[in-house]
MIFIKE-956017 format. One record per residue: residue number from 1; x, y negated, z of N, C-alpha, C in turn. Coordinates in steps of 0.1 Angstrom, whole numbers. Example, Ala and Ser with C-alpha at 12.3 -4.5 7.8 and 13.67 -1.06 7.14 Angstrom:
MIFIKE-956017
+-----+-------+-------+-------+-------+-------+-------+-------+-------+-------+
: num :   n_x :   n_y :   n_z :  ca_x :  ca_y :  ca_z :   c_x :   c_y :   c_z :
+-----+-------+-------+-------+-------+-------+-------+-------+-------+-------+
:   1 :   132 :    57 :    78 :   123 :    45 :    78 :   132 :    33 :    78 :
:   2 :   128 :    22 :    71 :   137 :    11 :    71 :   129 :     0 :    79 :
+-----+-------+-------+-------+-------+-------+-------+-------+-------+-------+
end
This chain:
MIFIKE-956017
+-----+-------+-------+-------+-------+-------+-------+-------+-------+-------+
: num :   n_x :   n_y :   n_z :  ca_x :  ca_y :  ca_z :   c_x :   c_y :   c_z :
+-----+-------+-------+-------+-------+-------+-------+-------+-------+-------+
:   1 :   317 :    68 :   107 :   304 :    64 :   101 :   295 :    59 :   112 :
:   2 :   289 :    47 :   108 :   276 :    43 :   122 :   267 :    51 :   123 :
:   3 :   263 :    55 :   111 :   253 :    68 :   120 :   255 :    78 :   127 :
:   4 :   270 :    82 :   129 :   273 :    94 :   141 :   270 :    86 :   150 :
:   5 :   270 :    70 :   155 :   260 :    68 :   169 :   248 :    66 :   171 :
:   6 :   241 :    68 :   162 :   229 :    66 :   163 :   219 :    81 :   166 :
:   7 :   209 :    79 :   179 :   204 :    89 :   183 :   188 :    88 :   185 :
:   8 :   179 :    90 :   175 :   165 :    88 :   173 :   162 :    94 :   185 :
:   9 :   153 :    89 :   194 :   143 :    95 :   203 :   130 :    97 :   200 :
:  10 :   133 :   110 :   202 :   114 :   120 :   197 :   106 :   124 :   210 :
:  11 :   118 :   132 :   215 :   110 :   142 :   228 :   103 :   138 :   239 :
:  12 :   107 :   122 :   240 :   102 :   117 :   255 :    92 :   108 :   248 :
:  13 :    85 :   108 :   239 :    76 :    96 :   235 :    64 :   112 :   233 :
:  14 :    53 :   102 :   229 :    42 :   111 :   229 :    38 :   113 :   217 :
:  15 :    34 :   127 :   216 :    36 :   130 :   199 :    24 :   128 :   191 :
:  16 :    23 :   127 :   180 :    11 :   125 :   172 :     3 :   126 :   169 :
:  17 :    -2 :   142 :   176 :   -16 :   148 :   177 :   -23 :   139 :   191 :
:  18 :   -14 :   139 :   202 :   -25 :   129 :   215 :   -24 :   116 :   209 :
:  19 :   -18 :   106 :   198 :   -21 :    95 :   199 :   -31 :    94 :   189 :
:  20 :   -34 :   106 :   177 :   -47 :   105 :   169 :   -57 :   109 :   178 :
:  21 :   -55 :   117 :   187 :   -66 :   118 :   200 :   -72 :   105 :   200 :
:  22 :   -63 :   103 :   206 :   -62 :    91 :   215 :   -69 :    76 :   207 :
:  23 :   -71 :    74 :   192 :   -73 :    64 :   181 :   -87 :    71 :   174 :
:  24 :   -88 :    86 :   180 :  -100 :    86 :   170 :  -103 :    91 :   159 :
:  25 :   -92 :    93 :   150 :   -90 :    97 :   136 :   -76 :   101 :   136 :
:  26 :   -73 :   113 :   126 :   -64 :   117 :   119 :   -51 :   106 :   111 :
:  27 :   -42 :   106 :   112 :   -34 :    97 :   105 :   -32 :    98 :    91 :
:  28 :   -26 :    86 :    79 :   -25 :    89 :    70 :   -23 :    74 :    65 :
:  29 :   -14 :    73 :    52 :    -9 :    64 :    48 :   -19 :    59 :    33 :
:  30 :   -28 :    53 :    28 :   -32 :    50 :    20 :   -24 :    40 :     9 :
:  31 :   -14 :    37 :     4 :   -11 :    31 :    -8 :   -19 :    27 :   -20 :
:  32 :   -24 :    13 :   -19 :   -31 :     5 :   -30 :   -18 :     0 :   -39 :
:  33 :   -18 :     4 :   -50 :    -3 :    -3 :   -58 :   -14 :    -7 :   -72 :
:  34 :   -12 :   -16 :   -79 :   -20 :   -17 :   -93 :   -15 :   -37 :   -94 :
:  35 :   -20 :   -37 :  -105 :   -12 :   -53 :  -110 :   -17 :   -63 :   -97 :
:  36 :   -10 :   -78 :  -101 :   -16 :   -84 :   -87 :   -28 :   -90 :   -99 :
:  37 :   -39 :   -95 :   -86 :   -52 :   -97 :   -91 :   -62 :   -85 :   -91 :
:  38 :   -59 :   -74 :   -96 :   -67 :   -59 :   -93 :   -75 :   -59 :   -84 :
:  39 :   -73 :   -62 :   -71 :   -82 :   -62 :   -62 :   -75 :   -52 :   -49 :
:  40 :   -65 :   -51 :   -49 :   -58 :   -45 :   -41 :   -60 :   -50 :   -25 :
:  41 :   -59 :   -64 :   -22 :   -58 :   -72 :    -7 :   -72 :   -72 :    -9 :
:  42 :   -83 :   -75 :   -14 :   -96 :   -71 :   -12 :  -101 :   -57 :    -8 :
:  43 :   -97 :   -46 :   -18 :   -99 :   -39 :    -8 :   -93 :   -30 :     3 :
:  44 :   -86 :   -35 :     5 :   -74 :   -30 :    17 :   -82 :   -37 :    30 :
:  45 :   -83 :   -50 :    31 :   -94 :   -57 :    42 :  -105 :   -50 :    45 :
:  46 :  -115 :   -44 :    28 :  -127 :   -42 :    33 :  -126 :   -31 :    36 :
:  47 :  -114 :   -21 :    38 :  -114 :    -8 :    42 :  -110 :   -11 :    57 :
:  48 :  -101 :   -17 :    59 :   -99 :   -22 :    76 :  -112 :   -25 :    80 :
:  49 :  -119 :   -32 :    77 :  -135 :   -40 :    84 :  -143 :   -26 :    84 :
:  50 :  -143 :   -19 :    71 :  -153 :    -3 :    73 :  -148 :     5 :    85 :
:  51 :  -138 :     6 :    85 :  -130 :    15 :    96 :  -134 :     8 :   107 :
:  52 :  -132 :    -2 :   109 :  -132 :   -10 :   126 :  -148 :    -5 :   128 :
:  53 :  -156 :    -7 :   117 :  -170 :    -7 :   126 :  -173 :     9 :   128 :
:  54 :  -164 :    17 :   124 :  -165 :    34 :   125 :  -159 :    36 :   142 :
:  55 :  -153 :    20 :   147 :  -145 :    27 :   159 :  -128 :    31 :   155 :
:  56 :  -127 :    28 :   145 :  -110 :    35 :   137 :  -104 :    27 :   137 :
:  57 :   -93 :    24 :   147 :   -82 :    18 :   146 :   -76 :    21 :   134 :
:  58 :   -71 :     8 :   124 :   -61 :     6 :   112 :   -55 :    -2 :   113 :
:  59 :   -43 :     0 :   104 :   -33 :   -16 :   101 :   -32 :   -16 :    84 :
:  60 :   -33 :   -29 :    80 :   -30 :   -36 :    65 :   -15 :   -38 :    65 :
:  61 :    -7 :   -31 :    59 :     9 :   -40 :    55 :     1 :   -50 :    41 :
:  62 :    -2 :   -57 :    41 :    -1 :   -64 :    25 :    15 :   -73 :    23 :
:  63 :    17 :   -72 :    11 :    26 :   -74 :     3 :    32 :   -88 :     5 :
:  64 :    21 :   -99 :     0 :    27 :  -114 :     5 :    30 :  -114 :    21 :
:  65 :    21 :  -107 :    28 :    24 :  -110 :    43 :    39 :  -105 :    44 :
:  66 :    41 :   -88 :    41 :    54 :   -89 :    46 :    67 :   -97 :    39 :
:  67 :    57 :  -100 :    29 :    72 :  -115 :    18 :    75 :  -124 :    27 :
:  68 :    62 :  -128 :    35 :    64 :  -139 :    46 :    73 :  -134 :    60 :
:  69 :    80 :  -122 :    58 :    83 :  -120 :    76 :    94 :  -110 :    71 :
:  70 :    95 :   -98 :    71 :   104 :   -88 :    72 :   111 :   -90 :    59 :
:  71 :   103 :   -87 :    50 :   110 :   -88 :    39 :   114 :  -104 :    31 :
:  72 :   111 :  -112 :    36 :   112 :  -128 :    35 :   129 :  -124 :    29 :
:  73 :   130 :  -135 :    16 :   143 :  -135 :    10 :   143 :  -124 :     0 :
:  74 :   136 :  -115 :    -2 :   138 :  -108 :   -13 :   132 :  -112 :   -26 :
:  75 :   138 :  -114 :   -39 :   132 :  -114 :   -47 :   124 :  -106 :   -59 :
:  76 :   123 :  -101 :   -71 :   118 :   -96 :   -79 :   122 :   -91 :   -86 :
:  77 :   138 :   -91 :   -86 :   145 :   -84 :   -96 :   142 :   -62 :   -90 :
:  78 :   148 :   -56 :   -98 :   148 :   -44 :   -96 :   150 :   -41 :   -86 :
:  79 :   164 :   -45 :   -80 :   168 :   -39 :   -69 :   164 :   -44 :   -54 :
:  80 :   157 :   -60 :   -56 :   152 :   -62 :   -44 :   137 :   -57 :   -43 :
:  81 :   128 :   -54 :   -56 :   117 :   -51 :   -53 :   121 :   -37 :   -46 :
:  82 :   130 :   -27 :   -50 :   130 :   -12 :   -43 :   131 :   -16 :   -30 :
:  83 :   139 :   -26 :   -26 :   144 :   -25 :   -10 :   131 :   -29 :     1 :
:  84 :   120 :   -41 :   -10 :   112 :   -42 :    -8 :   101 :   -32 :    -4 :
:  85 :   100 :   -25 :   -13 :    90 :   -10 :   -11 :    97 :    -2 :     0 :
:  86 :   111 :     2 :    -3 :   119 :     8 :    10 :   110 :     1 :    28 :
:  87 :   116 :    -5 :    24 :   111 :   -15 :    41 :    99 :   -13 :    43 :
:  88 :    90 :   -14 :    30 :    74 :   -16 :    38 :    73 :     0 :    40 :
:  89 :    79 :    11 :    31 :    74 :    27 :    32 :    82 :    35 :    43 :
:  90 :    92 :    27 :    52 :    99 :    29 :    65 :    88 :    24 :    73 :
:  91 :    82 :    14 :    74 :    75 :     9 :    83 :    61 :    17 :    83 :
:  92 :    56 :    17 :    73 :    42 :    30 :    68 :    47 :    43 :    78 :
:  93 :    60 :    47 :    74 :    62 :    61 :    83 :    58 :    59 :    94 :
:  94 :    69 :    48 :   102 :    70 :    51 :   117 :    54 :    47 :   121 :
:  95 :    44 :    42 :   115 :    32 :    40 :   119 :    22 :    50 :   119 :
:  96 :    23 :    60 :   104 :    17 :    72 :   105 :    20 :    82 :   119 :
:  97 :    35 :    82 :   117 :    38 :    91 :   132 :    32 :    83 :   145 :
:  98 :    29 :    74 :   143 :    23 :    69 :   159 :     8 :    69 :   160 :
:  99 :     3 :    80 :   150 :    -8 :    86 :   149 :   -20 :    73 :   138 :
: 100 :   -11 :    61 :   137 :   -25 :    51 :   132 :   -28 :    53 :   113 :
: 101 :   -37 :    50 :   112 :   -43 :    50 :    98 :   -35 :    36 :    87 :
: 102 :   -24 :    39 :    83 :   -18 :    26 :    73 :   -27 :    24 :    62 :
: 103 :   -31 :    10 :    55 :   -34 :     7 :    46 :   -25 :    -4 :    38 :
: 104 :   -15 :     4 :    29 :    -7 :    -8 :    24 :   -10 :   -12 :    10 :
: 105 :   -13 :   -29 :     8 :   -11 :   -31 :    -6 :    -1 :   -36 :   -11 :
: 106 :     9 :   -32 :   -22 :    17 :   -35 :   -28 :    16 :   -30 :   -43 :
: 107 :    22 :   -40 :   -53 :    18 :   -38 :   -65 :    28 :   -24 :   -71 :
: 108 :    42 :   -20 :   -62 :    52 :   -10 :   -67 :    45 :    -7 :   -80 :
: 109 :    52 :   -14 :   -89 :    49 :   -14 :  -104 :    56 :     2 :  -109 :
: 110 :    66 :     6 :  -107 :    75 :    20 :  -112 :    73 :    32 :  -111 :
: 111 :    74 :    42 :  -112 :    68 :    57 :  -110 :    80 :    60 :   -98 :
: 112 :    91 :    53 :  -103 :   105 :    61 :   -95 :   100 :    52 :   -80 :
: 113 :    93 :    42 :   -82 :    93 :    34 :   -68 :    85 :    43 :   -60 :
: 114 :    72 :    49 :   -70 :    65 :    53 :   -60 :    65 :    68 :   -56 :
: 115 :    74 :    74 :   -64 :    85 :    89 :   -59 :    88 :    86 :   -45 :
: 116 :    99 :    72 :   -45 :   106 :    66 :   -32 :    99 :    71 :   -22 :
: 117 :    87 :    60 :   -27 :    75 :    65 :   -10 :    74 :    74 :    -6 :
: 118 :    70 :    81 :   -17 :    67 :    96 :   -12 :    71 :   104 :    -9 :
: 119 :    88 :   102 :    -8 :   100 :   110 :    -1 :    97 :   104 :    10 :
: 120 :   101 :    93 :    15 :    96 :    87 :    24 :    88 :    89 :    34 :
: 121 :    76 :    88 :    32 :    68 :    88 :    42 :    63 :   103 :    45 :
: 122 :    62 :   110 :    34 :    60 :   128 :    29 :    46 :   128 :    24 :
: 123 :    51 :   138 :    15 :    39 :   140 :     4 :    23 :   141 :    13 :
: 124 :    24 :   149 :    23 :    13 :   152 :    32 :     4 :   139 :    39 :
: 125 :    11 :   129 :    39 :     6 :   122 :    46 :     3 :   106 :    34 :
: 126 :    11 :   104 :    25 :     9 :    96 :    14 :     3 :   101 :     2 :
: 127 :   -11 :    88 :     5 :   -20 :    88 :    -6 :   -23 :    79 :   -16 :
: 128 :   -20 :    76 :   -26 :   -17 :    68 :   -40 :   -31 :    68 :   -38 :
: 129 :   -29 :    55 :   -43 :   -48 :    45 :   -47 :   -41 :    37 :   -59 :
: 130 :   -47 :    41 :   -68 :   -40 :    29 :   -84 :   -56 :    20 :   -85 :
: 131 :   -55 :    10 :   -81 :   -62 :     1 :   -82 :   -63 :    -4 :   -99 :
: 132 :   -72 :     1 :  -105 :   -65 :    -5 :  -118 :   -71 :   -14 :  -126 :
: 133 :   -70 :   -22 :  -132 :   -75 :   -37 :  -141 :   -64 :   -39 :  -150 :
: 134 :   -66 :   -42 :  -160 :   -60 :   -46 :  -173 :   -52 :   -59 :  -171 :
: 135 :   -42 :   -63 :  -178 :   -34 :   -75 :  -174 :   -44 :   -84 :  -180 :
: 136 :   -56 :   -84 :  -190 :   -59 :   -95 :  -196 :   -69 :   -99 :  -186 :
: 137 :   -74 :   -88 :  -179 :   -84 :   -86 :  -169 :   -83 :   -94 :  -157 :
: 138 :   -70 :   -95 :  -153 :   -66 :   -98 :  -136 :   -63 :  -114 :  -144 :
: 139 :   -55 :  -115 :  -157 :   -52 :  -132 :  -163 :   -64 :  -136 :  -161 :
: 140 :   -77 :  -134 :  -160 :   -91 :  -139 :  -163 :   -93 :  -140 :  -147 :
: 141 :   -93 :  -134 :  -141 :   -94 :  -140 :  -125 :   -86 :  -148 :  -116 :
: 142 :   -71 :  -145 :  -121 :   -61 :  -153 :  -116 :   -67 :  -159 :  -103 :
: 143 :   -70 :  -150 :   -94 :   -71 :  -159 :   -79 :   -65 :  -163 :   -76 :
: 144 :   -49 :  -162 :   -76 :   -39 :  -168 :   -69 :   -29 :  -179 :   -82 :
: 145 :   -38 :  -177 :   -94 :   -29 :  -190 :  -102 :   -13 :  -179 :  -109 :
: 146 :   -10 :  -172 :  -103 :    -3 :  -166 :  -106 :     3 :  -166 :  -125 :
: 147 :   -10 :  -161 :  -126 :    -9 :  -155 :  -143 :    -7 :  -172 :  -152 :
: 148 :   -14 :  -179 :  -145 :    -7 :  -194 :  -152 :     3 :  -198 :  -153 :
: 149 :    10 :  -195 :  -142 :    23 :  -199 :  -140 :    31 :  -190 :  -148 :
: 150 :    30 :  -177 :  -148 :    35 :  -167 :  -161 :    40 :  -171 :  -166 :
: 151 :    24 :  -177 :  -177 :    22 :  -181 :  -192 :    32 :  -192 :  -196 :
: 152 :    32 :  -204 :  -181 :    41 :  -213 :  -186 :    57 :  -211 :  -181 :
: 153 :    59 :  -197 :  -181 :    76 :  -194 :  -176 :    82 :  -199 :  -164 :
: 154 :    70 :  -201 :  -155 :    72 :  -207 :  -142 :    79 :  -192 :  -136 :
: 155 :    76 :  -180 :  -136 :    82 :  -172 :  -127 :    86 :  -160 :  -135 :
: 156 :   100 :  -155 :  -129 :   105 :  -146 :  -134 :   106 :  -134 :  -129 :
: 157 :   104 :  -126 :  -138 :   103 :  -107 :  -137 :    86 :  -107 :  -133 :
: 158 :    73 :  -114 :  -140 :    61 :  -111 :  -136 :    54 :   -99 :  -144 :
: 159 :    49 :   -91 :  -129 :    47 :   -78 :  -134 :    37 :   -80 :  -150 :
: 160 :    37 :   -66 :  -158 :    30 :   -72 :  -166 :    29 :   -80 :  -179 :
: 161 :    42 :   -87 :  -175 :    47 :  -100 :  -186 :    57 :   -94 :  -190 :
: 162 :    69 :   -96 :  -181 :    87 :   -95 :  -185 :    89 :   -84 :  -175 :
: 163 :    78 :   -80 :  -168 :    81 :   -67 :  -160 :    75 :   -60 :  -160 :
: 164 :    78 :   -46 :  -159 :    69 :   -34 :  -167 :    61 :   -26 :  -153 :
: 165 :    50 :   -27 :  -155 :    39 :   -19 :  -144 :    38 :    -3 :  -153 :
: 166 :    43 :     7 :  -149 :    37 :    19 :  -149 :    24 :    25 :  -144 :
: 167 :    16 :    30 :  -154 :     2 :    31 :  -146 :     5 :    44 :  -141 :
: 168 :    -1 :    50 :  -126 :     2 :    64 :  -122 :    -7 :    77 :  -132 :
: 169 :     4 :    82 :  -131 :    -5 :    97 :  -137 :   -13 :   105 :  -130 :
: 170 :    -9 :   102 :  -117 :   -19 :   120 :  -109 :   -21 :   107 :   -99 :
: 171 :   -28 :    94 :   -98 :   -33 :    95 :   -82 :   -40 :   103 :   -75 :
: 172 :   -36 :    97 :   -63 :   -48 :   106 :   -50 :   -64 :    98 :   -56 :
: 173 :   -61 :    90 :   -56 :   -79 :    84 :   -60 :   -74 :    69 :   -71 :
: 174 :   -80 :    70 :   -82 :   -82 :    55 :   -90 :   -88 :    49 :   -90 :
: 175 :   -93 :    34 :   -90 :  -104 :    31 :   -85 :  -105 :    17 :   -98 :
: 176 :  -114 :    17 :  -110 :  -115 :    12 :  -121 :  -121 :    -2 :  -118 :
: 177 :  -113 :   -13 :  -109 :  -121 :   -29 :  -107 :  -124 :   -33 :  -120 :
: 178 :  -118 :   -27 :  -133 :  -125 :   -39 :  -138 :  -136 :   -33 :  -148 :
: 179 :  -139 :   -19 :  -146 :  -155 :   -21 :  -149 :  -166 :   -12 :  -138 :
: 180 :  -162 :   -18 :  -129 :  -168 :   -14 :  -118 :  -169 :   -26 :  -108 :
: 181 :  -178 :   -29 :   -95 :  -174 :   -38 :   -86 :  -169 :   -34 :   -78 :
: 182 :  -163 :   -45 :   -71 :  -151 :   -42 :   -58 :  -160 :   -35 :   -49 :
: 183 :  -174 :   -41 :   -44 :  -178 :   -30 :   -33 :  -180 :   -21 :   -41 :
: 184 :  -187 :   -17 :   -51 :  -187 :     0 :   -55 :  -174 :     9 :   -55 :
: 185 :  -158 :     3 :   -56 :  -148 :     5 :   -52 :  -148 :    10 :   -40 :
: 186 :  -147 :    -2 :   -32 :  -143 :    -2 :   -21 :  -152 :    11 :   -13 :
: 187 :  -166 :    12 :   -14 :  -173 :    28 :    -5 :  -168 :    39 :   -12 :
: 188 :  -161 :    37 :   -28 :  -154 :    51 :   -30 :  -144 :    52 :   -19 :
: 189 :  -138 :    43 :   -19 :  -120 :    42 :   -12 :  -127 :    47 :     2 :
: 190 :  -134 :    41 :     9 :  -138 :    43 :    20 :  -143 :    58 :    22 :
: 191 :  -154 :    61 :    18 :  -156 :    76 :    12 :  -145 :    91 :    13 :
: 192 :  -135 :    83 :     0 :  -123 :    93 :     6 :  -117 :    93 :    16 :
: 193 :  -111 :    83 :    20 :  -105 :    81 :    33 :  -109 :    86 :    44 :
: 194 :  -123 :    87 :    41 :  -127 :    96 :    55 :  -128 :   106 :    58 :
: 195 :  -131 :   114 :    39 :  -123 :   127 :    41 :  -113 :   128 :    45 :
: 196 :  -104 :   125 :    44 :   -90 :   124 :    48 :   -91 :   125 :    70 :
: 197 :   -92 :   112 :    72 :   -89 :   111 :    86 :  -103 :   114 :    96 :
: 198 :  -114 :   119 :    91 :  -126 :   121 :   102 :  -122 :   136 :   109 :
: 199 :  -121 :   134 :   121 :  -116 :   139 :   131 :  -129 :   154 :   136 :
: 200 :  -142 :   153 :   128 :  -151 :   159 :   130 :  -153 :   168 :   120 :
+-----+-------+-------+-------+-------+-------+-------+-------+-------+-------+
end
């Protein structure tokens, strides 16, 4: 088997408590998942920009970014979106362990996807954010055109349409865009989060 040669190095790197030292805040994986249009890459940014002016190093995985790079060539059917979440919730780990604050948005439409993570990354450190807005809600904003293209059968498996979004039952925090505003969102999101990682 290939993995009898494979030998992770832990002991000689520096462990997690001096690199949260070291950044200022406590680690922790925030997961924004909710339909696209929700407001998810909105506020995942304006949580990065809140944190930076606190002094808090963060990183954003967003979703089209890693479409563009790591995960580039996957598509939308079932089994590539899991591998898709796989990859981004491997990469969320090894960033929590190197003490930094992840902010990932991805739509992980399934309950089983977002189990995945949470094996994953471990329950202790992954925090579900359901960003949530109605499909007819996010079709009315369509910033990205998306929901057009839908309607006219331009794209296949769209969440929502021909693909099934599970809404979560127990998030860590829900955050209602569409009868609320994104900043009144976004200082809740921010708000908790700092429960979470304020170091004081």
């Amino acid at each position: 088997m290939p993995e009898e040669n494979i030998h992770p190095v832990a002991d000689k790197l520096l462990d997690r408590p001096t690199k949260e030292l070291s950044l200022g805040a406590r680690a922790g994986v925030f997961w924004l998942c909710g339909l696209s249009g929700s407001g998810k890459s909105t506020l995942a940014s304006a949580l990065e920009l809140s944190l930076s002016q606190r002094d808090i190093h963060s990183i954003v995985l967003d979703g089209d970014n890693l479409r563009s790079g790591i995960n580039q060539g996957l598509g939308f059917t079932d089994e590539d979106r899991m591998e898709n979440i796989r990859r981004t919730a491997e990469i969320a780990k090894l960033l929590v362990r190197n003490g930094l604050v992840v902010i990932v948005s991805l739509i992980t439409p399934l309950k089983r996807y977002r189990q995945r993570v949470a094996e994953i990354i471990g329950s202790s450190d992954y925090h579900e954010v359901f960003v949530k807005a109605s499909f007819d809600h996010c079709q009315k904003r369509d910033v990205k055109g998306l929901y057009a293209k839908a309607a006219k059968n331009e794209i296949d498996f769209f969440t929502g349409k021909s693909s099934d979004f599970e809404e979560p039952s127990e998030p860590w925090l829900a955050l209602d865009t569409e009868n609320q505003s994104l900043r009144q969102s976004a200082e809740t999101l921010e708000a908790k989060v700092l429960e979470v990682i304020s170091r004081s």
